[in-house]
C-alpha positions, 0 to 999 in steps of 0.5 A: 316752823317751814315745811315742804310742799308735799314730798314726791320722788326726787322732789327737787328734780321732779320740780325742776322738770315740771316748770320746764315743761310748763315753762316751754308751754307759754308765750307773752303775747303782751311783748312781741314788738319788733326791735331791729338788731341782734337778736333772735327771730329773723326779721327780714333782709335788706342790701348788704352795707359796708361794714356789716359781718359776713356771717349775716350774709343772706345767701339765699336772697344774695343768690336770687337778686345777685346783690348782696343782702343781710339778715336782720333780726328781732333783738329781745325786749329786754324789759324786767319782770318782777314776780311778786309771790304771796308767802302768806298762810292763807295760800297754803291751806285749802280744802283741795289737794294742790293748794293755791301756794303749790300753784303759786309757786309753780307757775311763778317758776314757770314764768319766770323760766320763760321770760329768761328763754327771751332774754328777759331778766327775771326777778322775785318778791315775797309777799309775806314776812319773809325777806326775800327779794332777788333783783331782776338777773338773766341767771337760771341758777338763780331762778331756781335757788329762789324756786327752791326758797319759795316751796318752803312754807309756814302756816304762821306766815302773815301778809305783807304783800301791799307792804312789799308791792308798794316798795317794790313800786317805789324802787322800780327805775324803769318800766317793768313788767309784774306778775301778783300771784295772790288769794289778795286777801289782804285788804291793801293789795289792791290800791297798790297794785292800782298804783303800780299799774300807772307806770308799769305792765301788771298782770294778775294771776288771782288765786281761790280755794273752792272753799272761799266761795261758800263754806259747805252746808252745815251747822254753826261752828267755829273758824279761825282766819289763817293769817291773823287768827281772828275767831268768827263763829259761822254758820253753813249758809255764810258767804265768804266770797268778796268776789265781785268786790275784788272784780270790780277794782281790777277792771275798773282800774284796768288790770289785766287778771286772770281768776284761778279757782284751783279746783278747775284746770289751771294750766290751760287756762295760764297758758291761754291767758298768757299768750292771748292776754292782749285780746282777752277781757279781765276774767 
């Protein structure tokens, strides 16, 4: 059985506003450069050219020098992002009140909005066993037809996100830019997001329950894992975290990533990442 994220007023609605707003919030630093053409930003003027339309007309600069001049524009870098969502159950529970998949969803959105506002085609991966997979577009009416799909959930959902990265590795004709938003508990993740990383801009953005560090202070009790149902029997003083494990790989692989203990701010930290990513270390 799916369920809903938390229901609020007018969800849907509600939804669409939030990622607005977030998406209006962030910047990619990692893509500003400068392509000459038609485009956006106002690059600079040069001499007037035979040919060239007169809606350009710098009028400005034609008055000062007495010489026609053109404006020339910065043209979008039109290079794909994919979003790669973990759908997996261990996203969806928590010990506090916006689960790591309520994030997940809401920033993958939000991005996703943002890279669209630069004319940067947009598309999505589900990392557990749902099947779903929309193909870079520039449409926002898709953006938010696969927005709504992932705010569905399933507490059964098992990973399949190495499974789906390397597929999504072994389908990309050109370089393109890939956001991971993931707990990364499954095993495999991070050897394949090694591999996409050596033809491909792959950016992290890693997921943690508060109650993935260490389990609260206690006595002995039973556990069951999210996604493969696995029993432990565990104690309070049990340490569950592979932090330094999961770490390690990403900065010796390079990867820019971004560690998001959801019981902390996360949206200045998101936004701080995105638009410094380039100058920052990895955590």
């Amino acid at each position: 059985m799916s369920y809903l994220l938390p229901p609020i007023t007018n969800p849907r609605r509600q939804f669409e506003f939030e990622i607005k707003l977030l998406a209006d919030s962030l910047s990619f630093g990692g893509d500003a450069s400068r392509f000459l053409g038609s485009g956006l930003e106002y690059a600079q003027s040069r001499p007037y050219e035979p040919g060239d339309p007169v809606k350009l007309i710098d009028w400005r600069v034609t008055a000062r020098t007495g010489k026609p001049f053109v404006k020339e524009y910065e043209a979008a870098r039109q290079v794909p992002i994919y979003l790669a969502v973990d759908t997996s159950a261990s996203m969806c529970v928590g010990s506090v009140e916006q689960s790591k998949y309520y994030w997940a969803v809401r920033l993958a959105a939000g991005i996703a909005l943002a890279g669209l506002e630069r004319l940067s085609p947009v598309g999505v991966v589900a990392g557990g066993e749902r099947d779903l997979r929309v193909t870079p577009t520039l449409s926002s009416q898709s953006l938010l037809q696969w927005a709504e799909q992932l705010r569905q959930y399933d507490f059964r959902e098992r990973t399949l996100l190495s499974s789906r990265l390397r597929t999504l590795a072994a389908s990309l004709k050109s370089r393109s830019i890939v956001f991971v938003l993931s707990d990364l508990h499954d095993e495999g993740a991070i050897n394949v997001i090694e591999l996409l990383a050596t033809n491909h801009e792959v950016v992290v953005l890693w997921l943690q329950d508060p109650a993935e560090v260490t389990l609260p202070r206690g006595g002995i009790f039973r556990a069951r894992e999210a996604e493969t149902g696995s029993k432990a029997v565990l104690h309070g003083w049990t340490k569950l975290s592979t932090n330094d494990r999961i770490r390690e790989s990403l900065v010796q692989s390079g990867i820019e990533f971004l560690h998001l203990p959801i019981d902390s701010p996360v949206l200045p930290r998101v936004r701080y990442f995105l638009k410094h990513r380039k100058s920052l270390g990895h955590d």
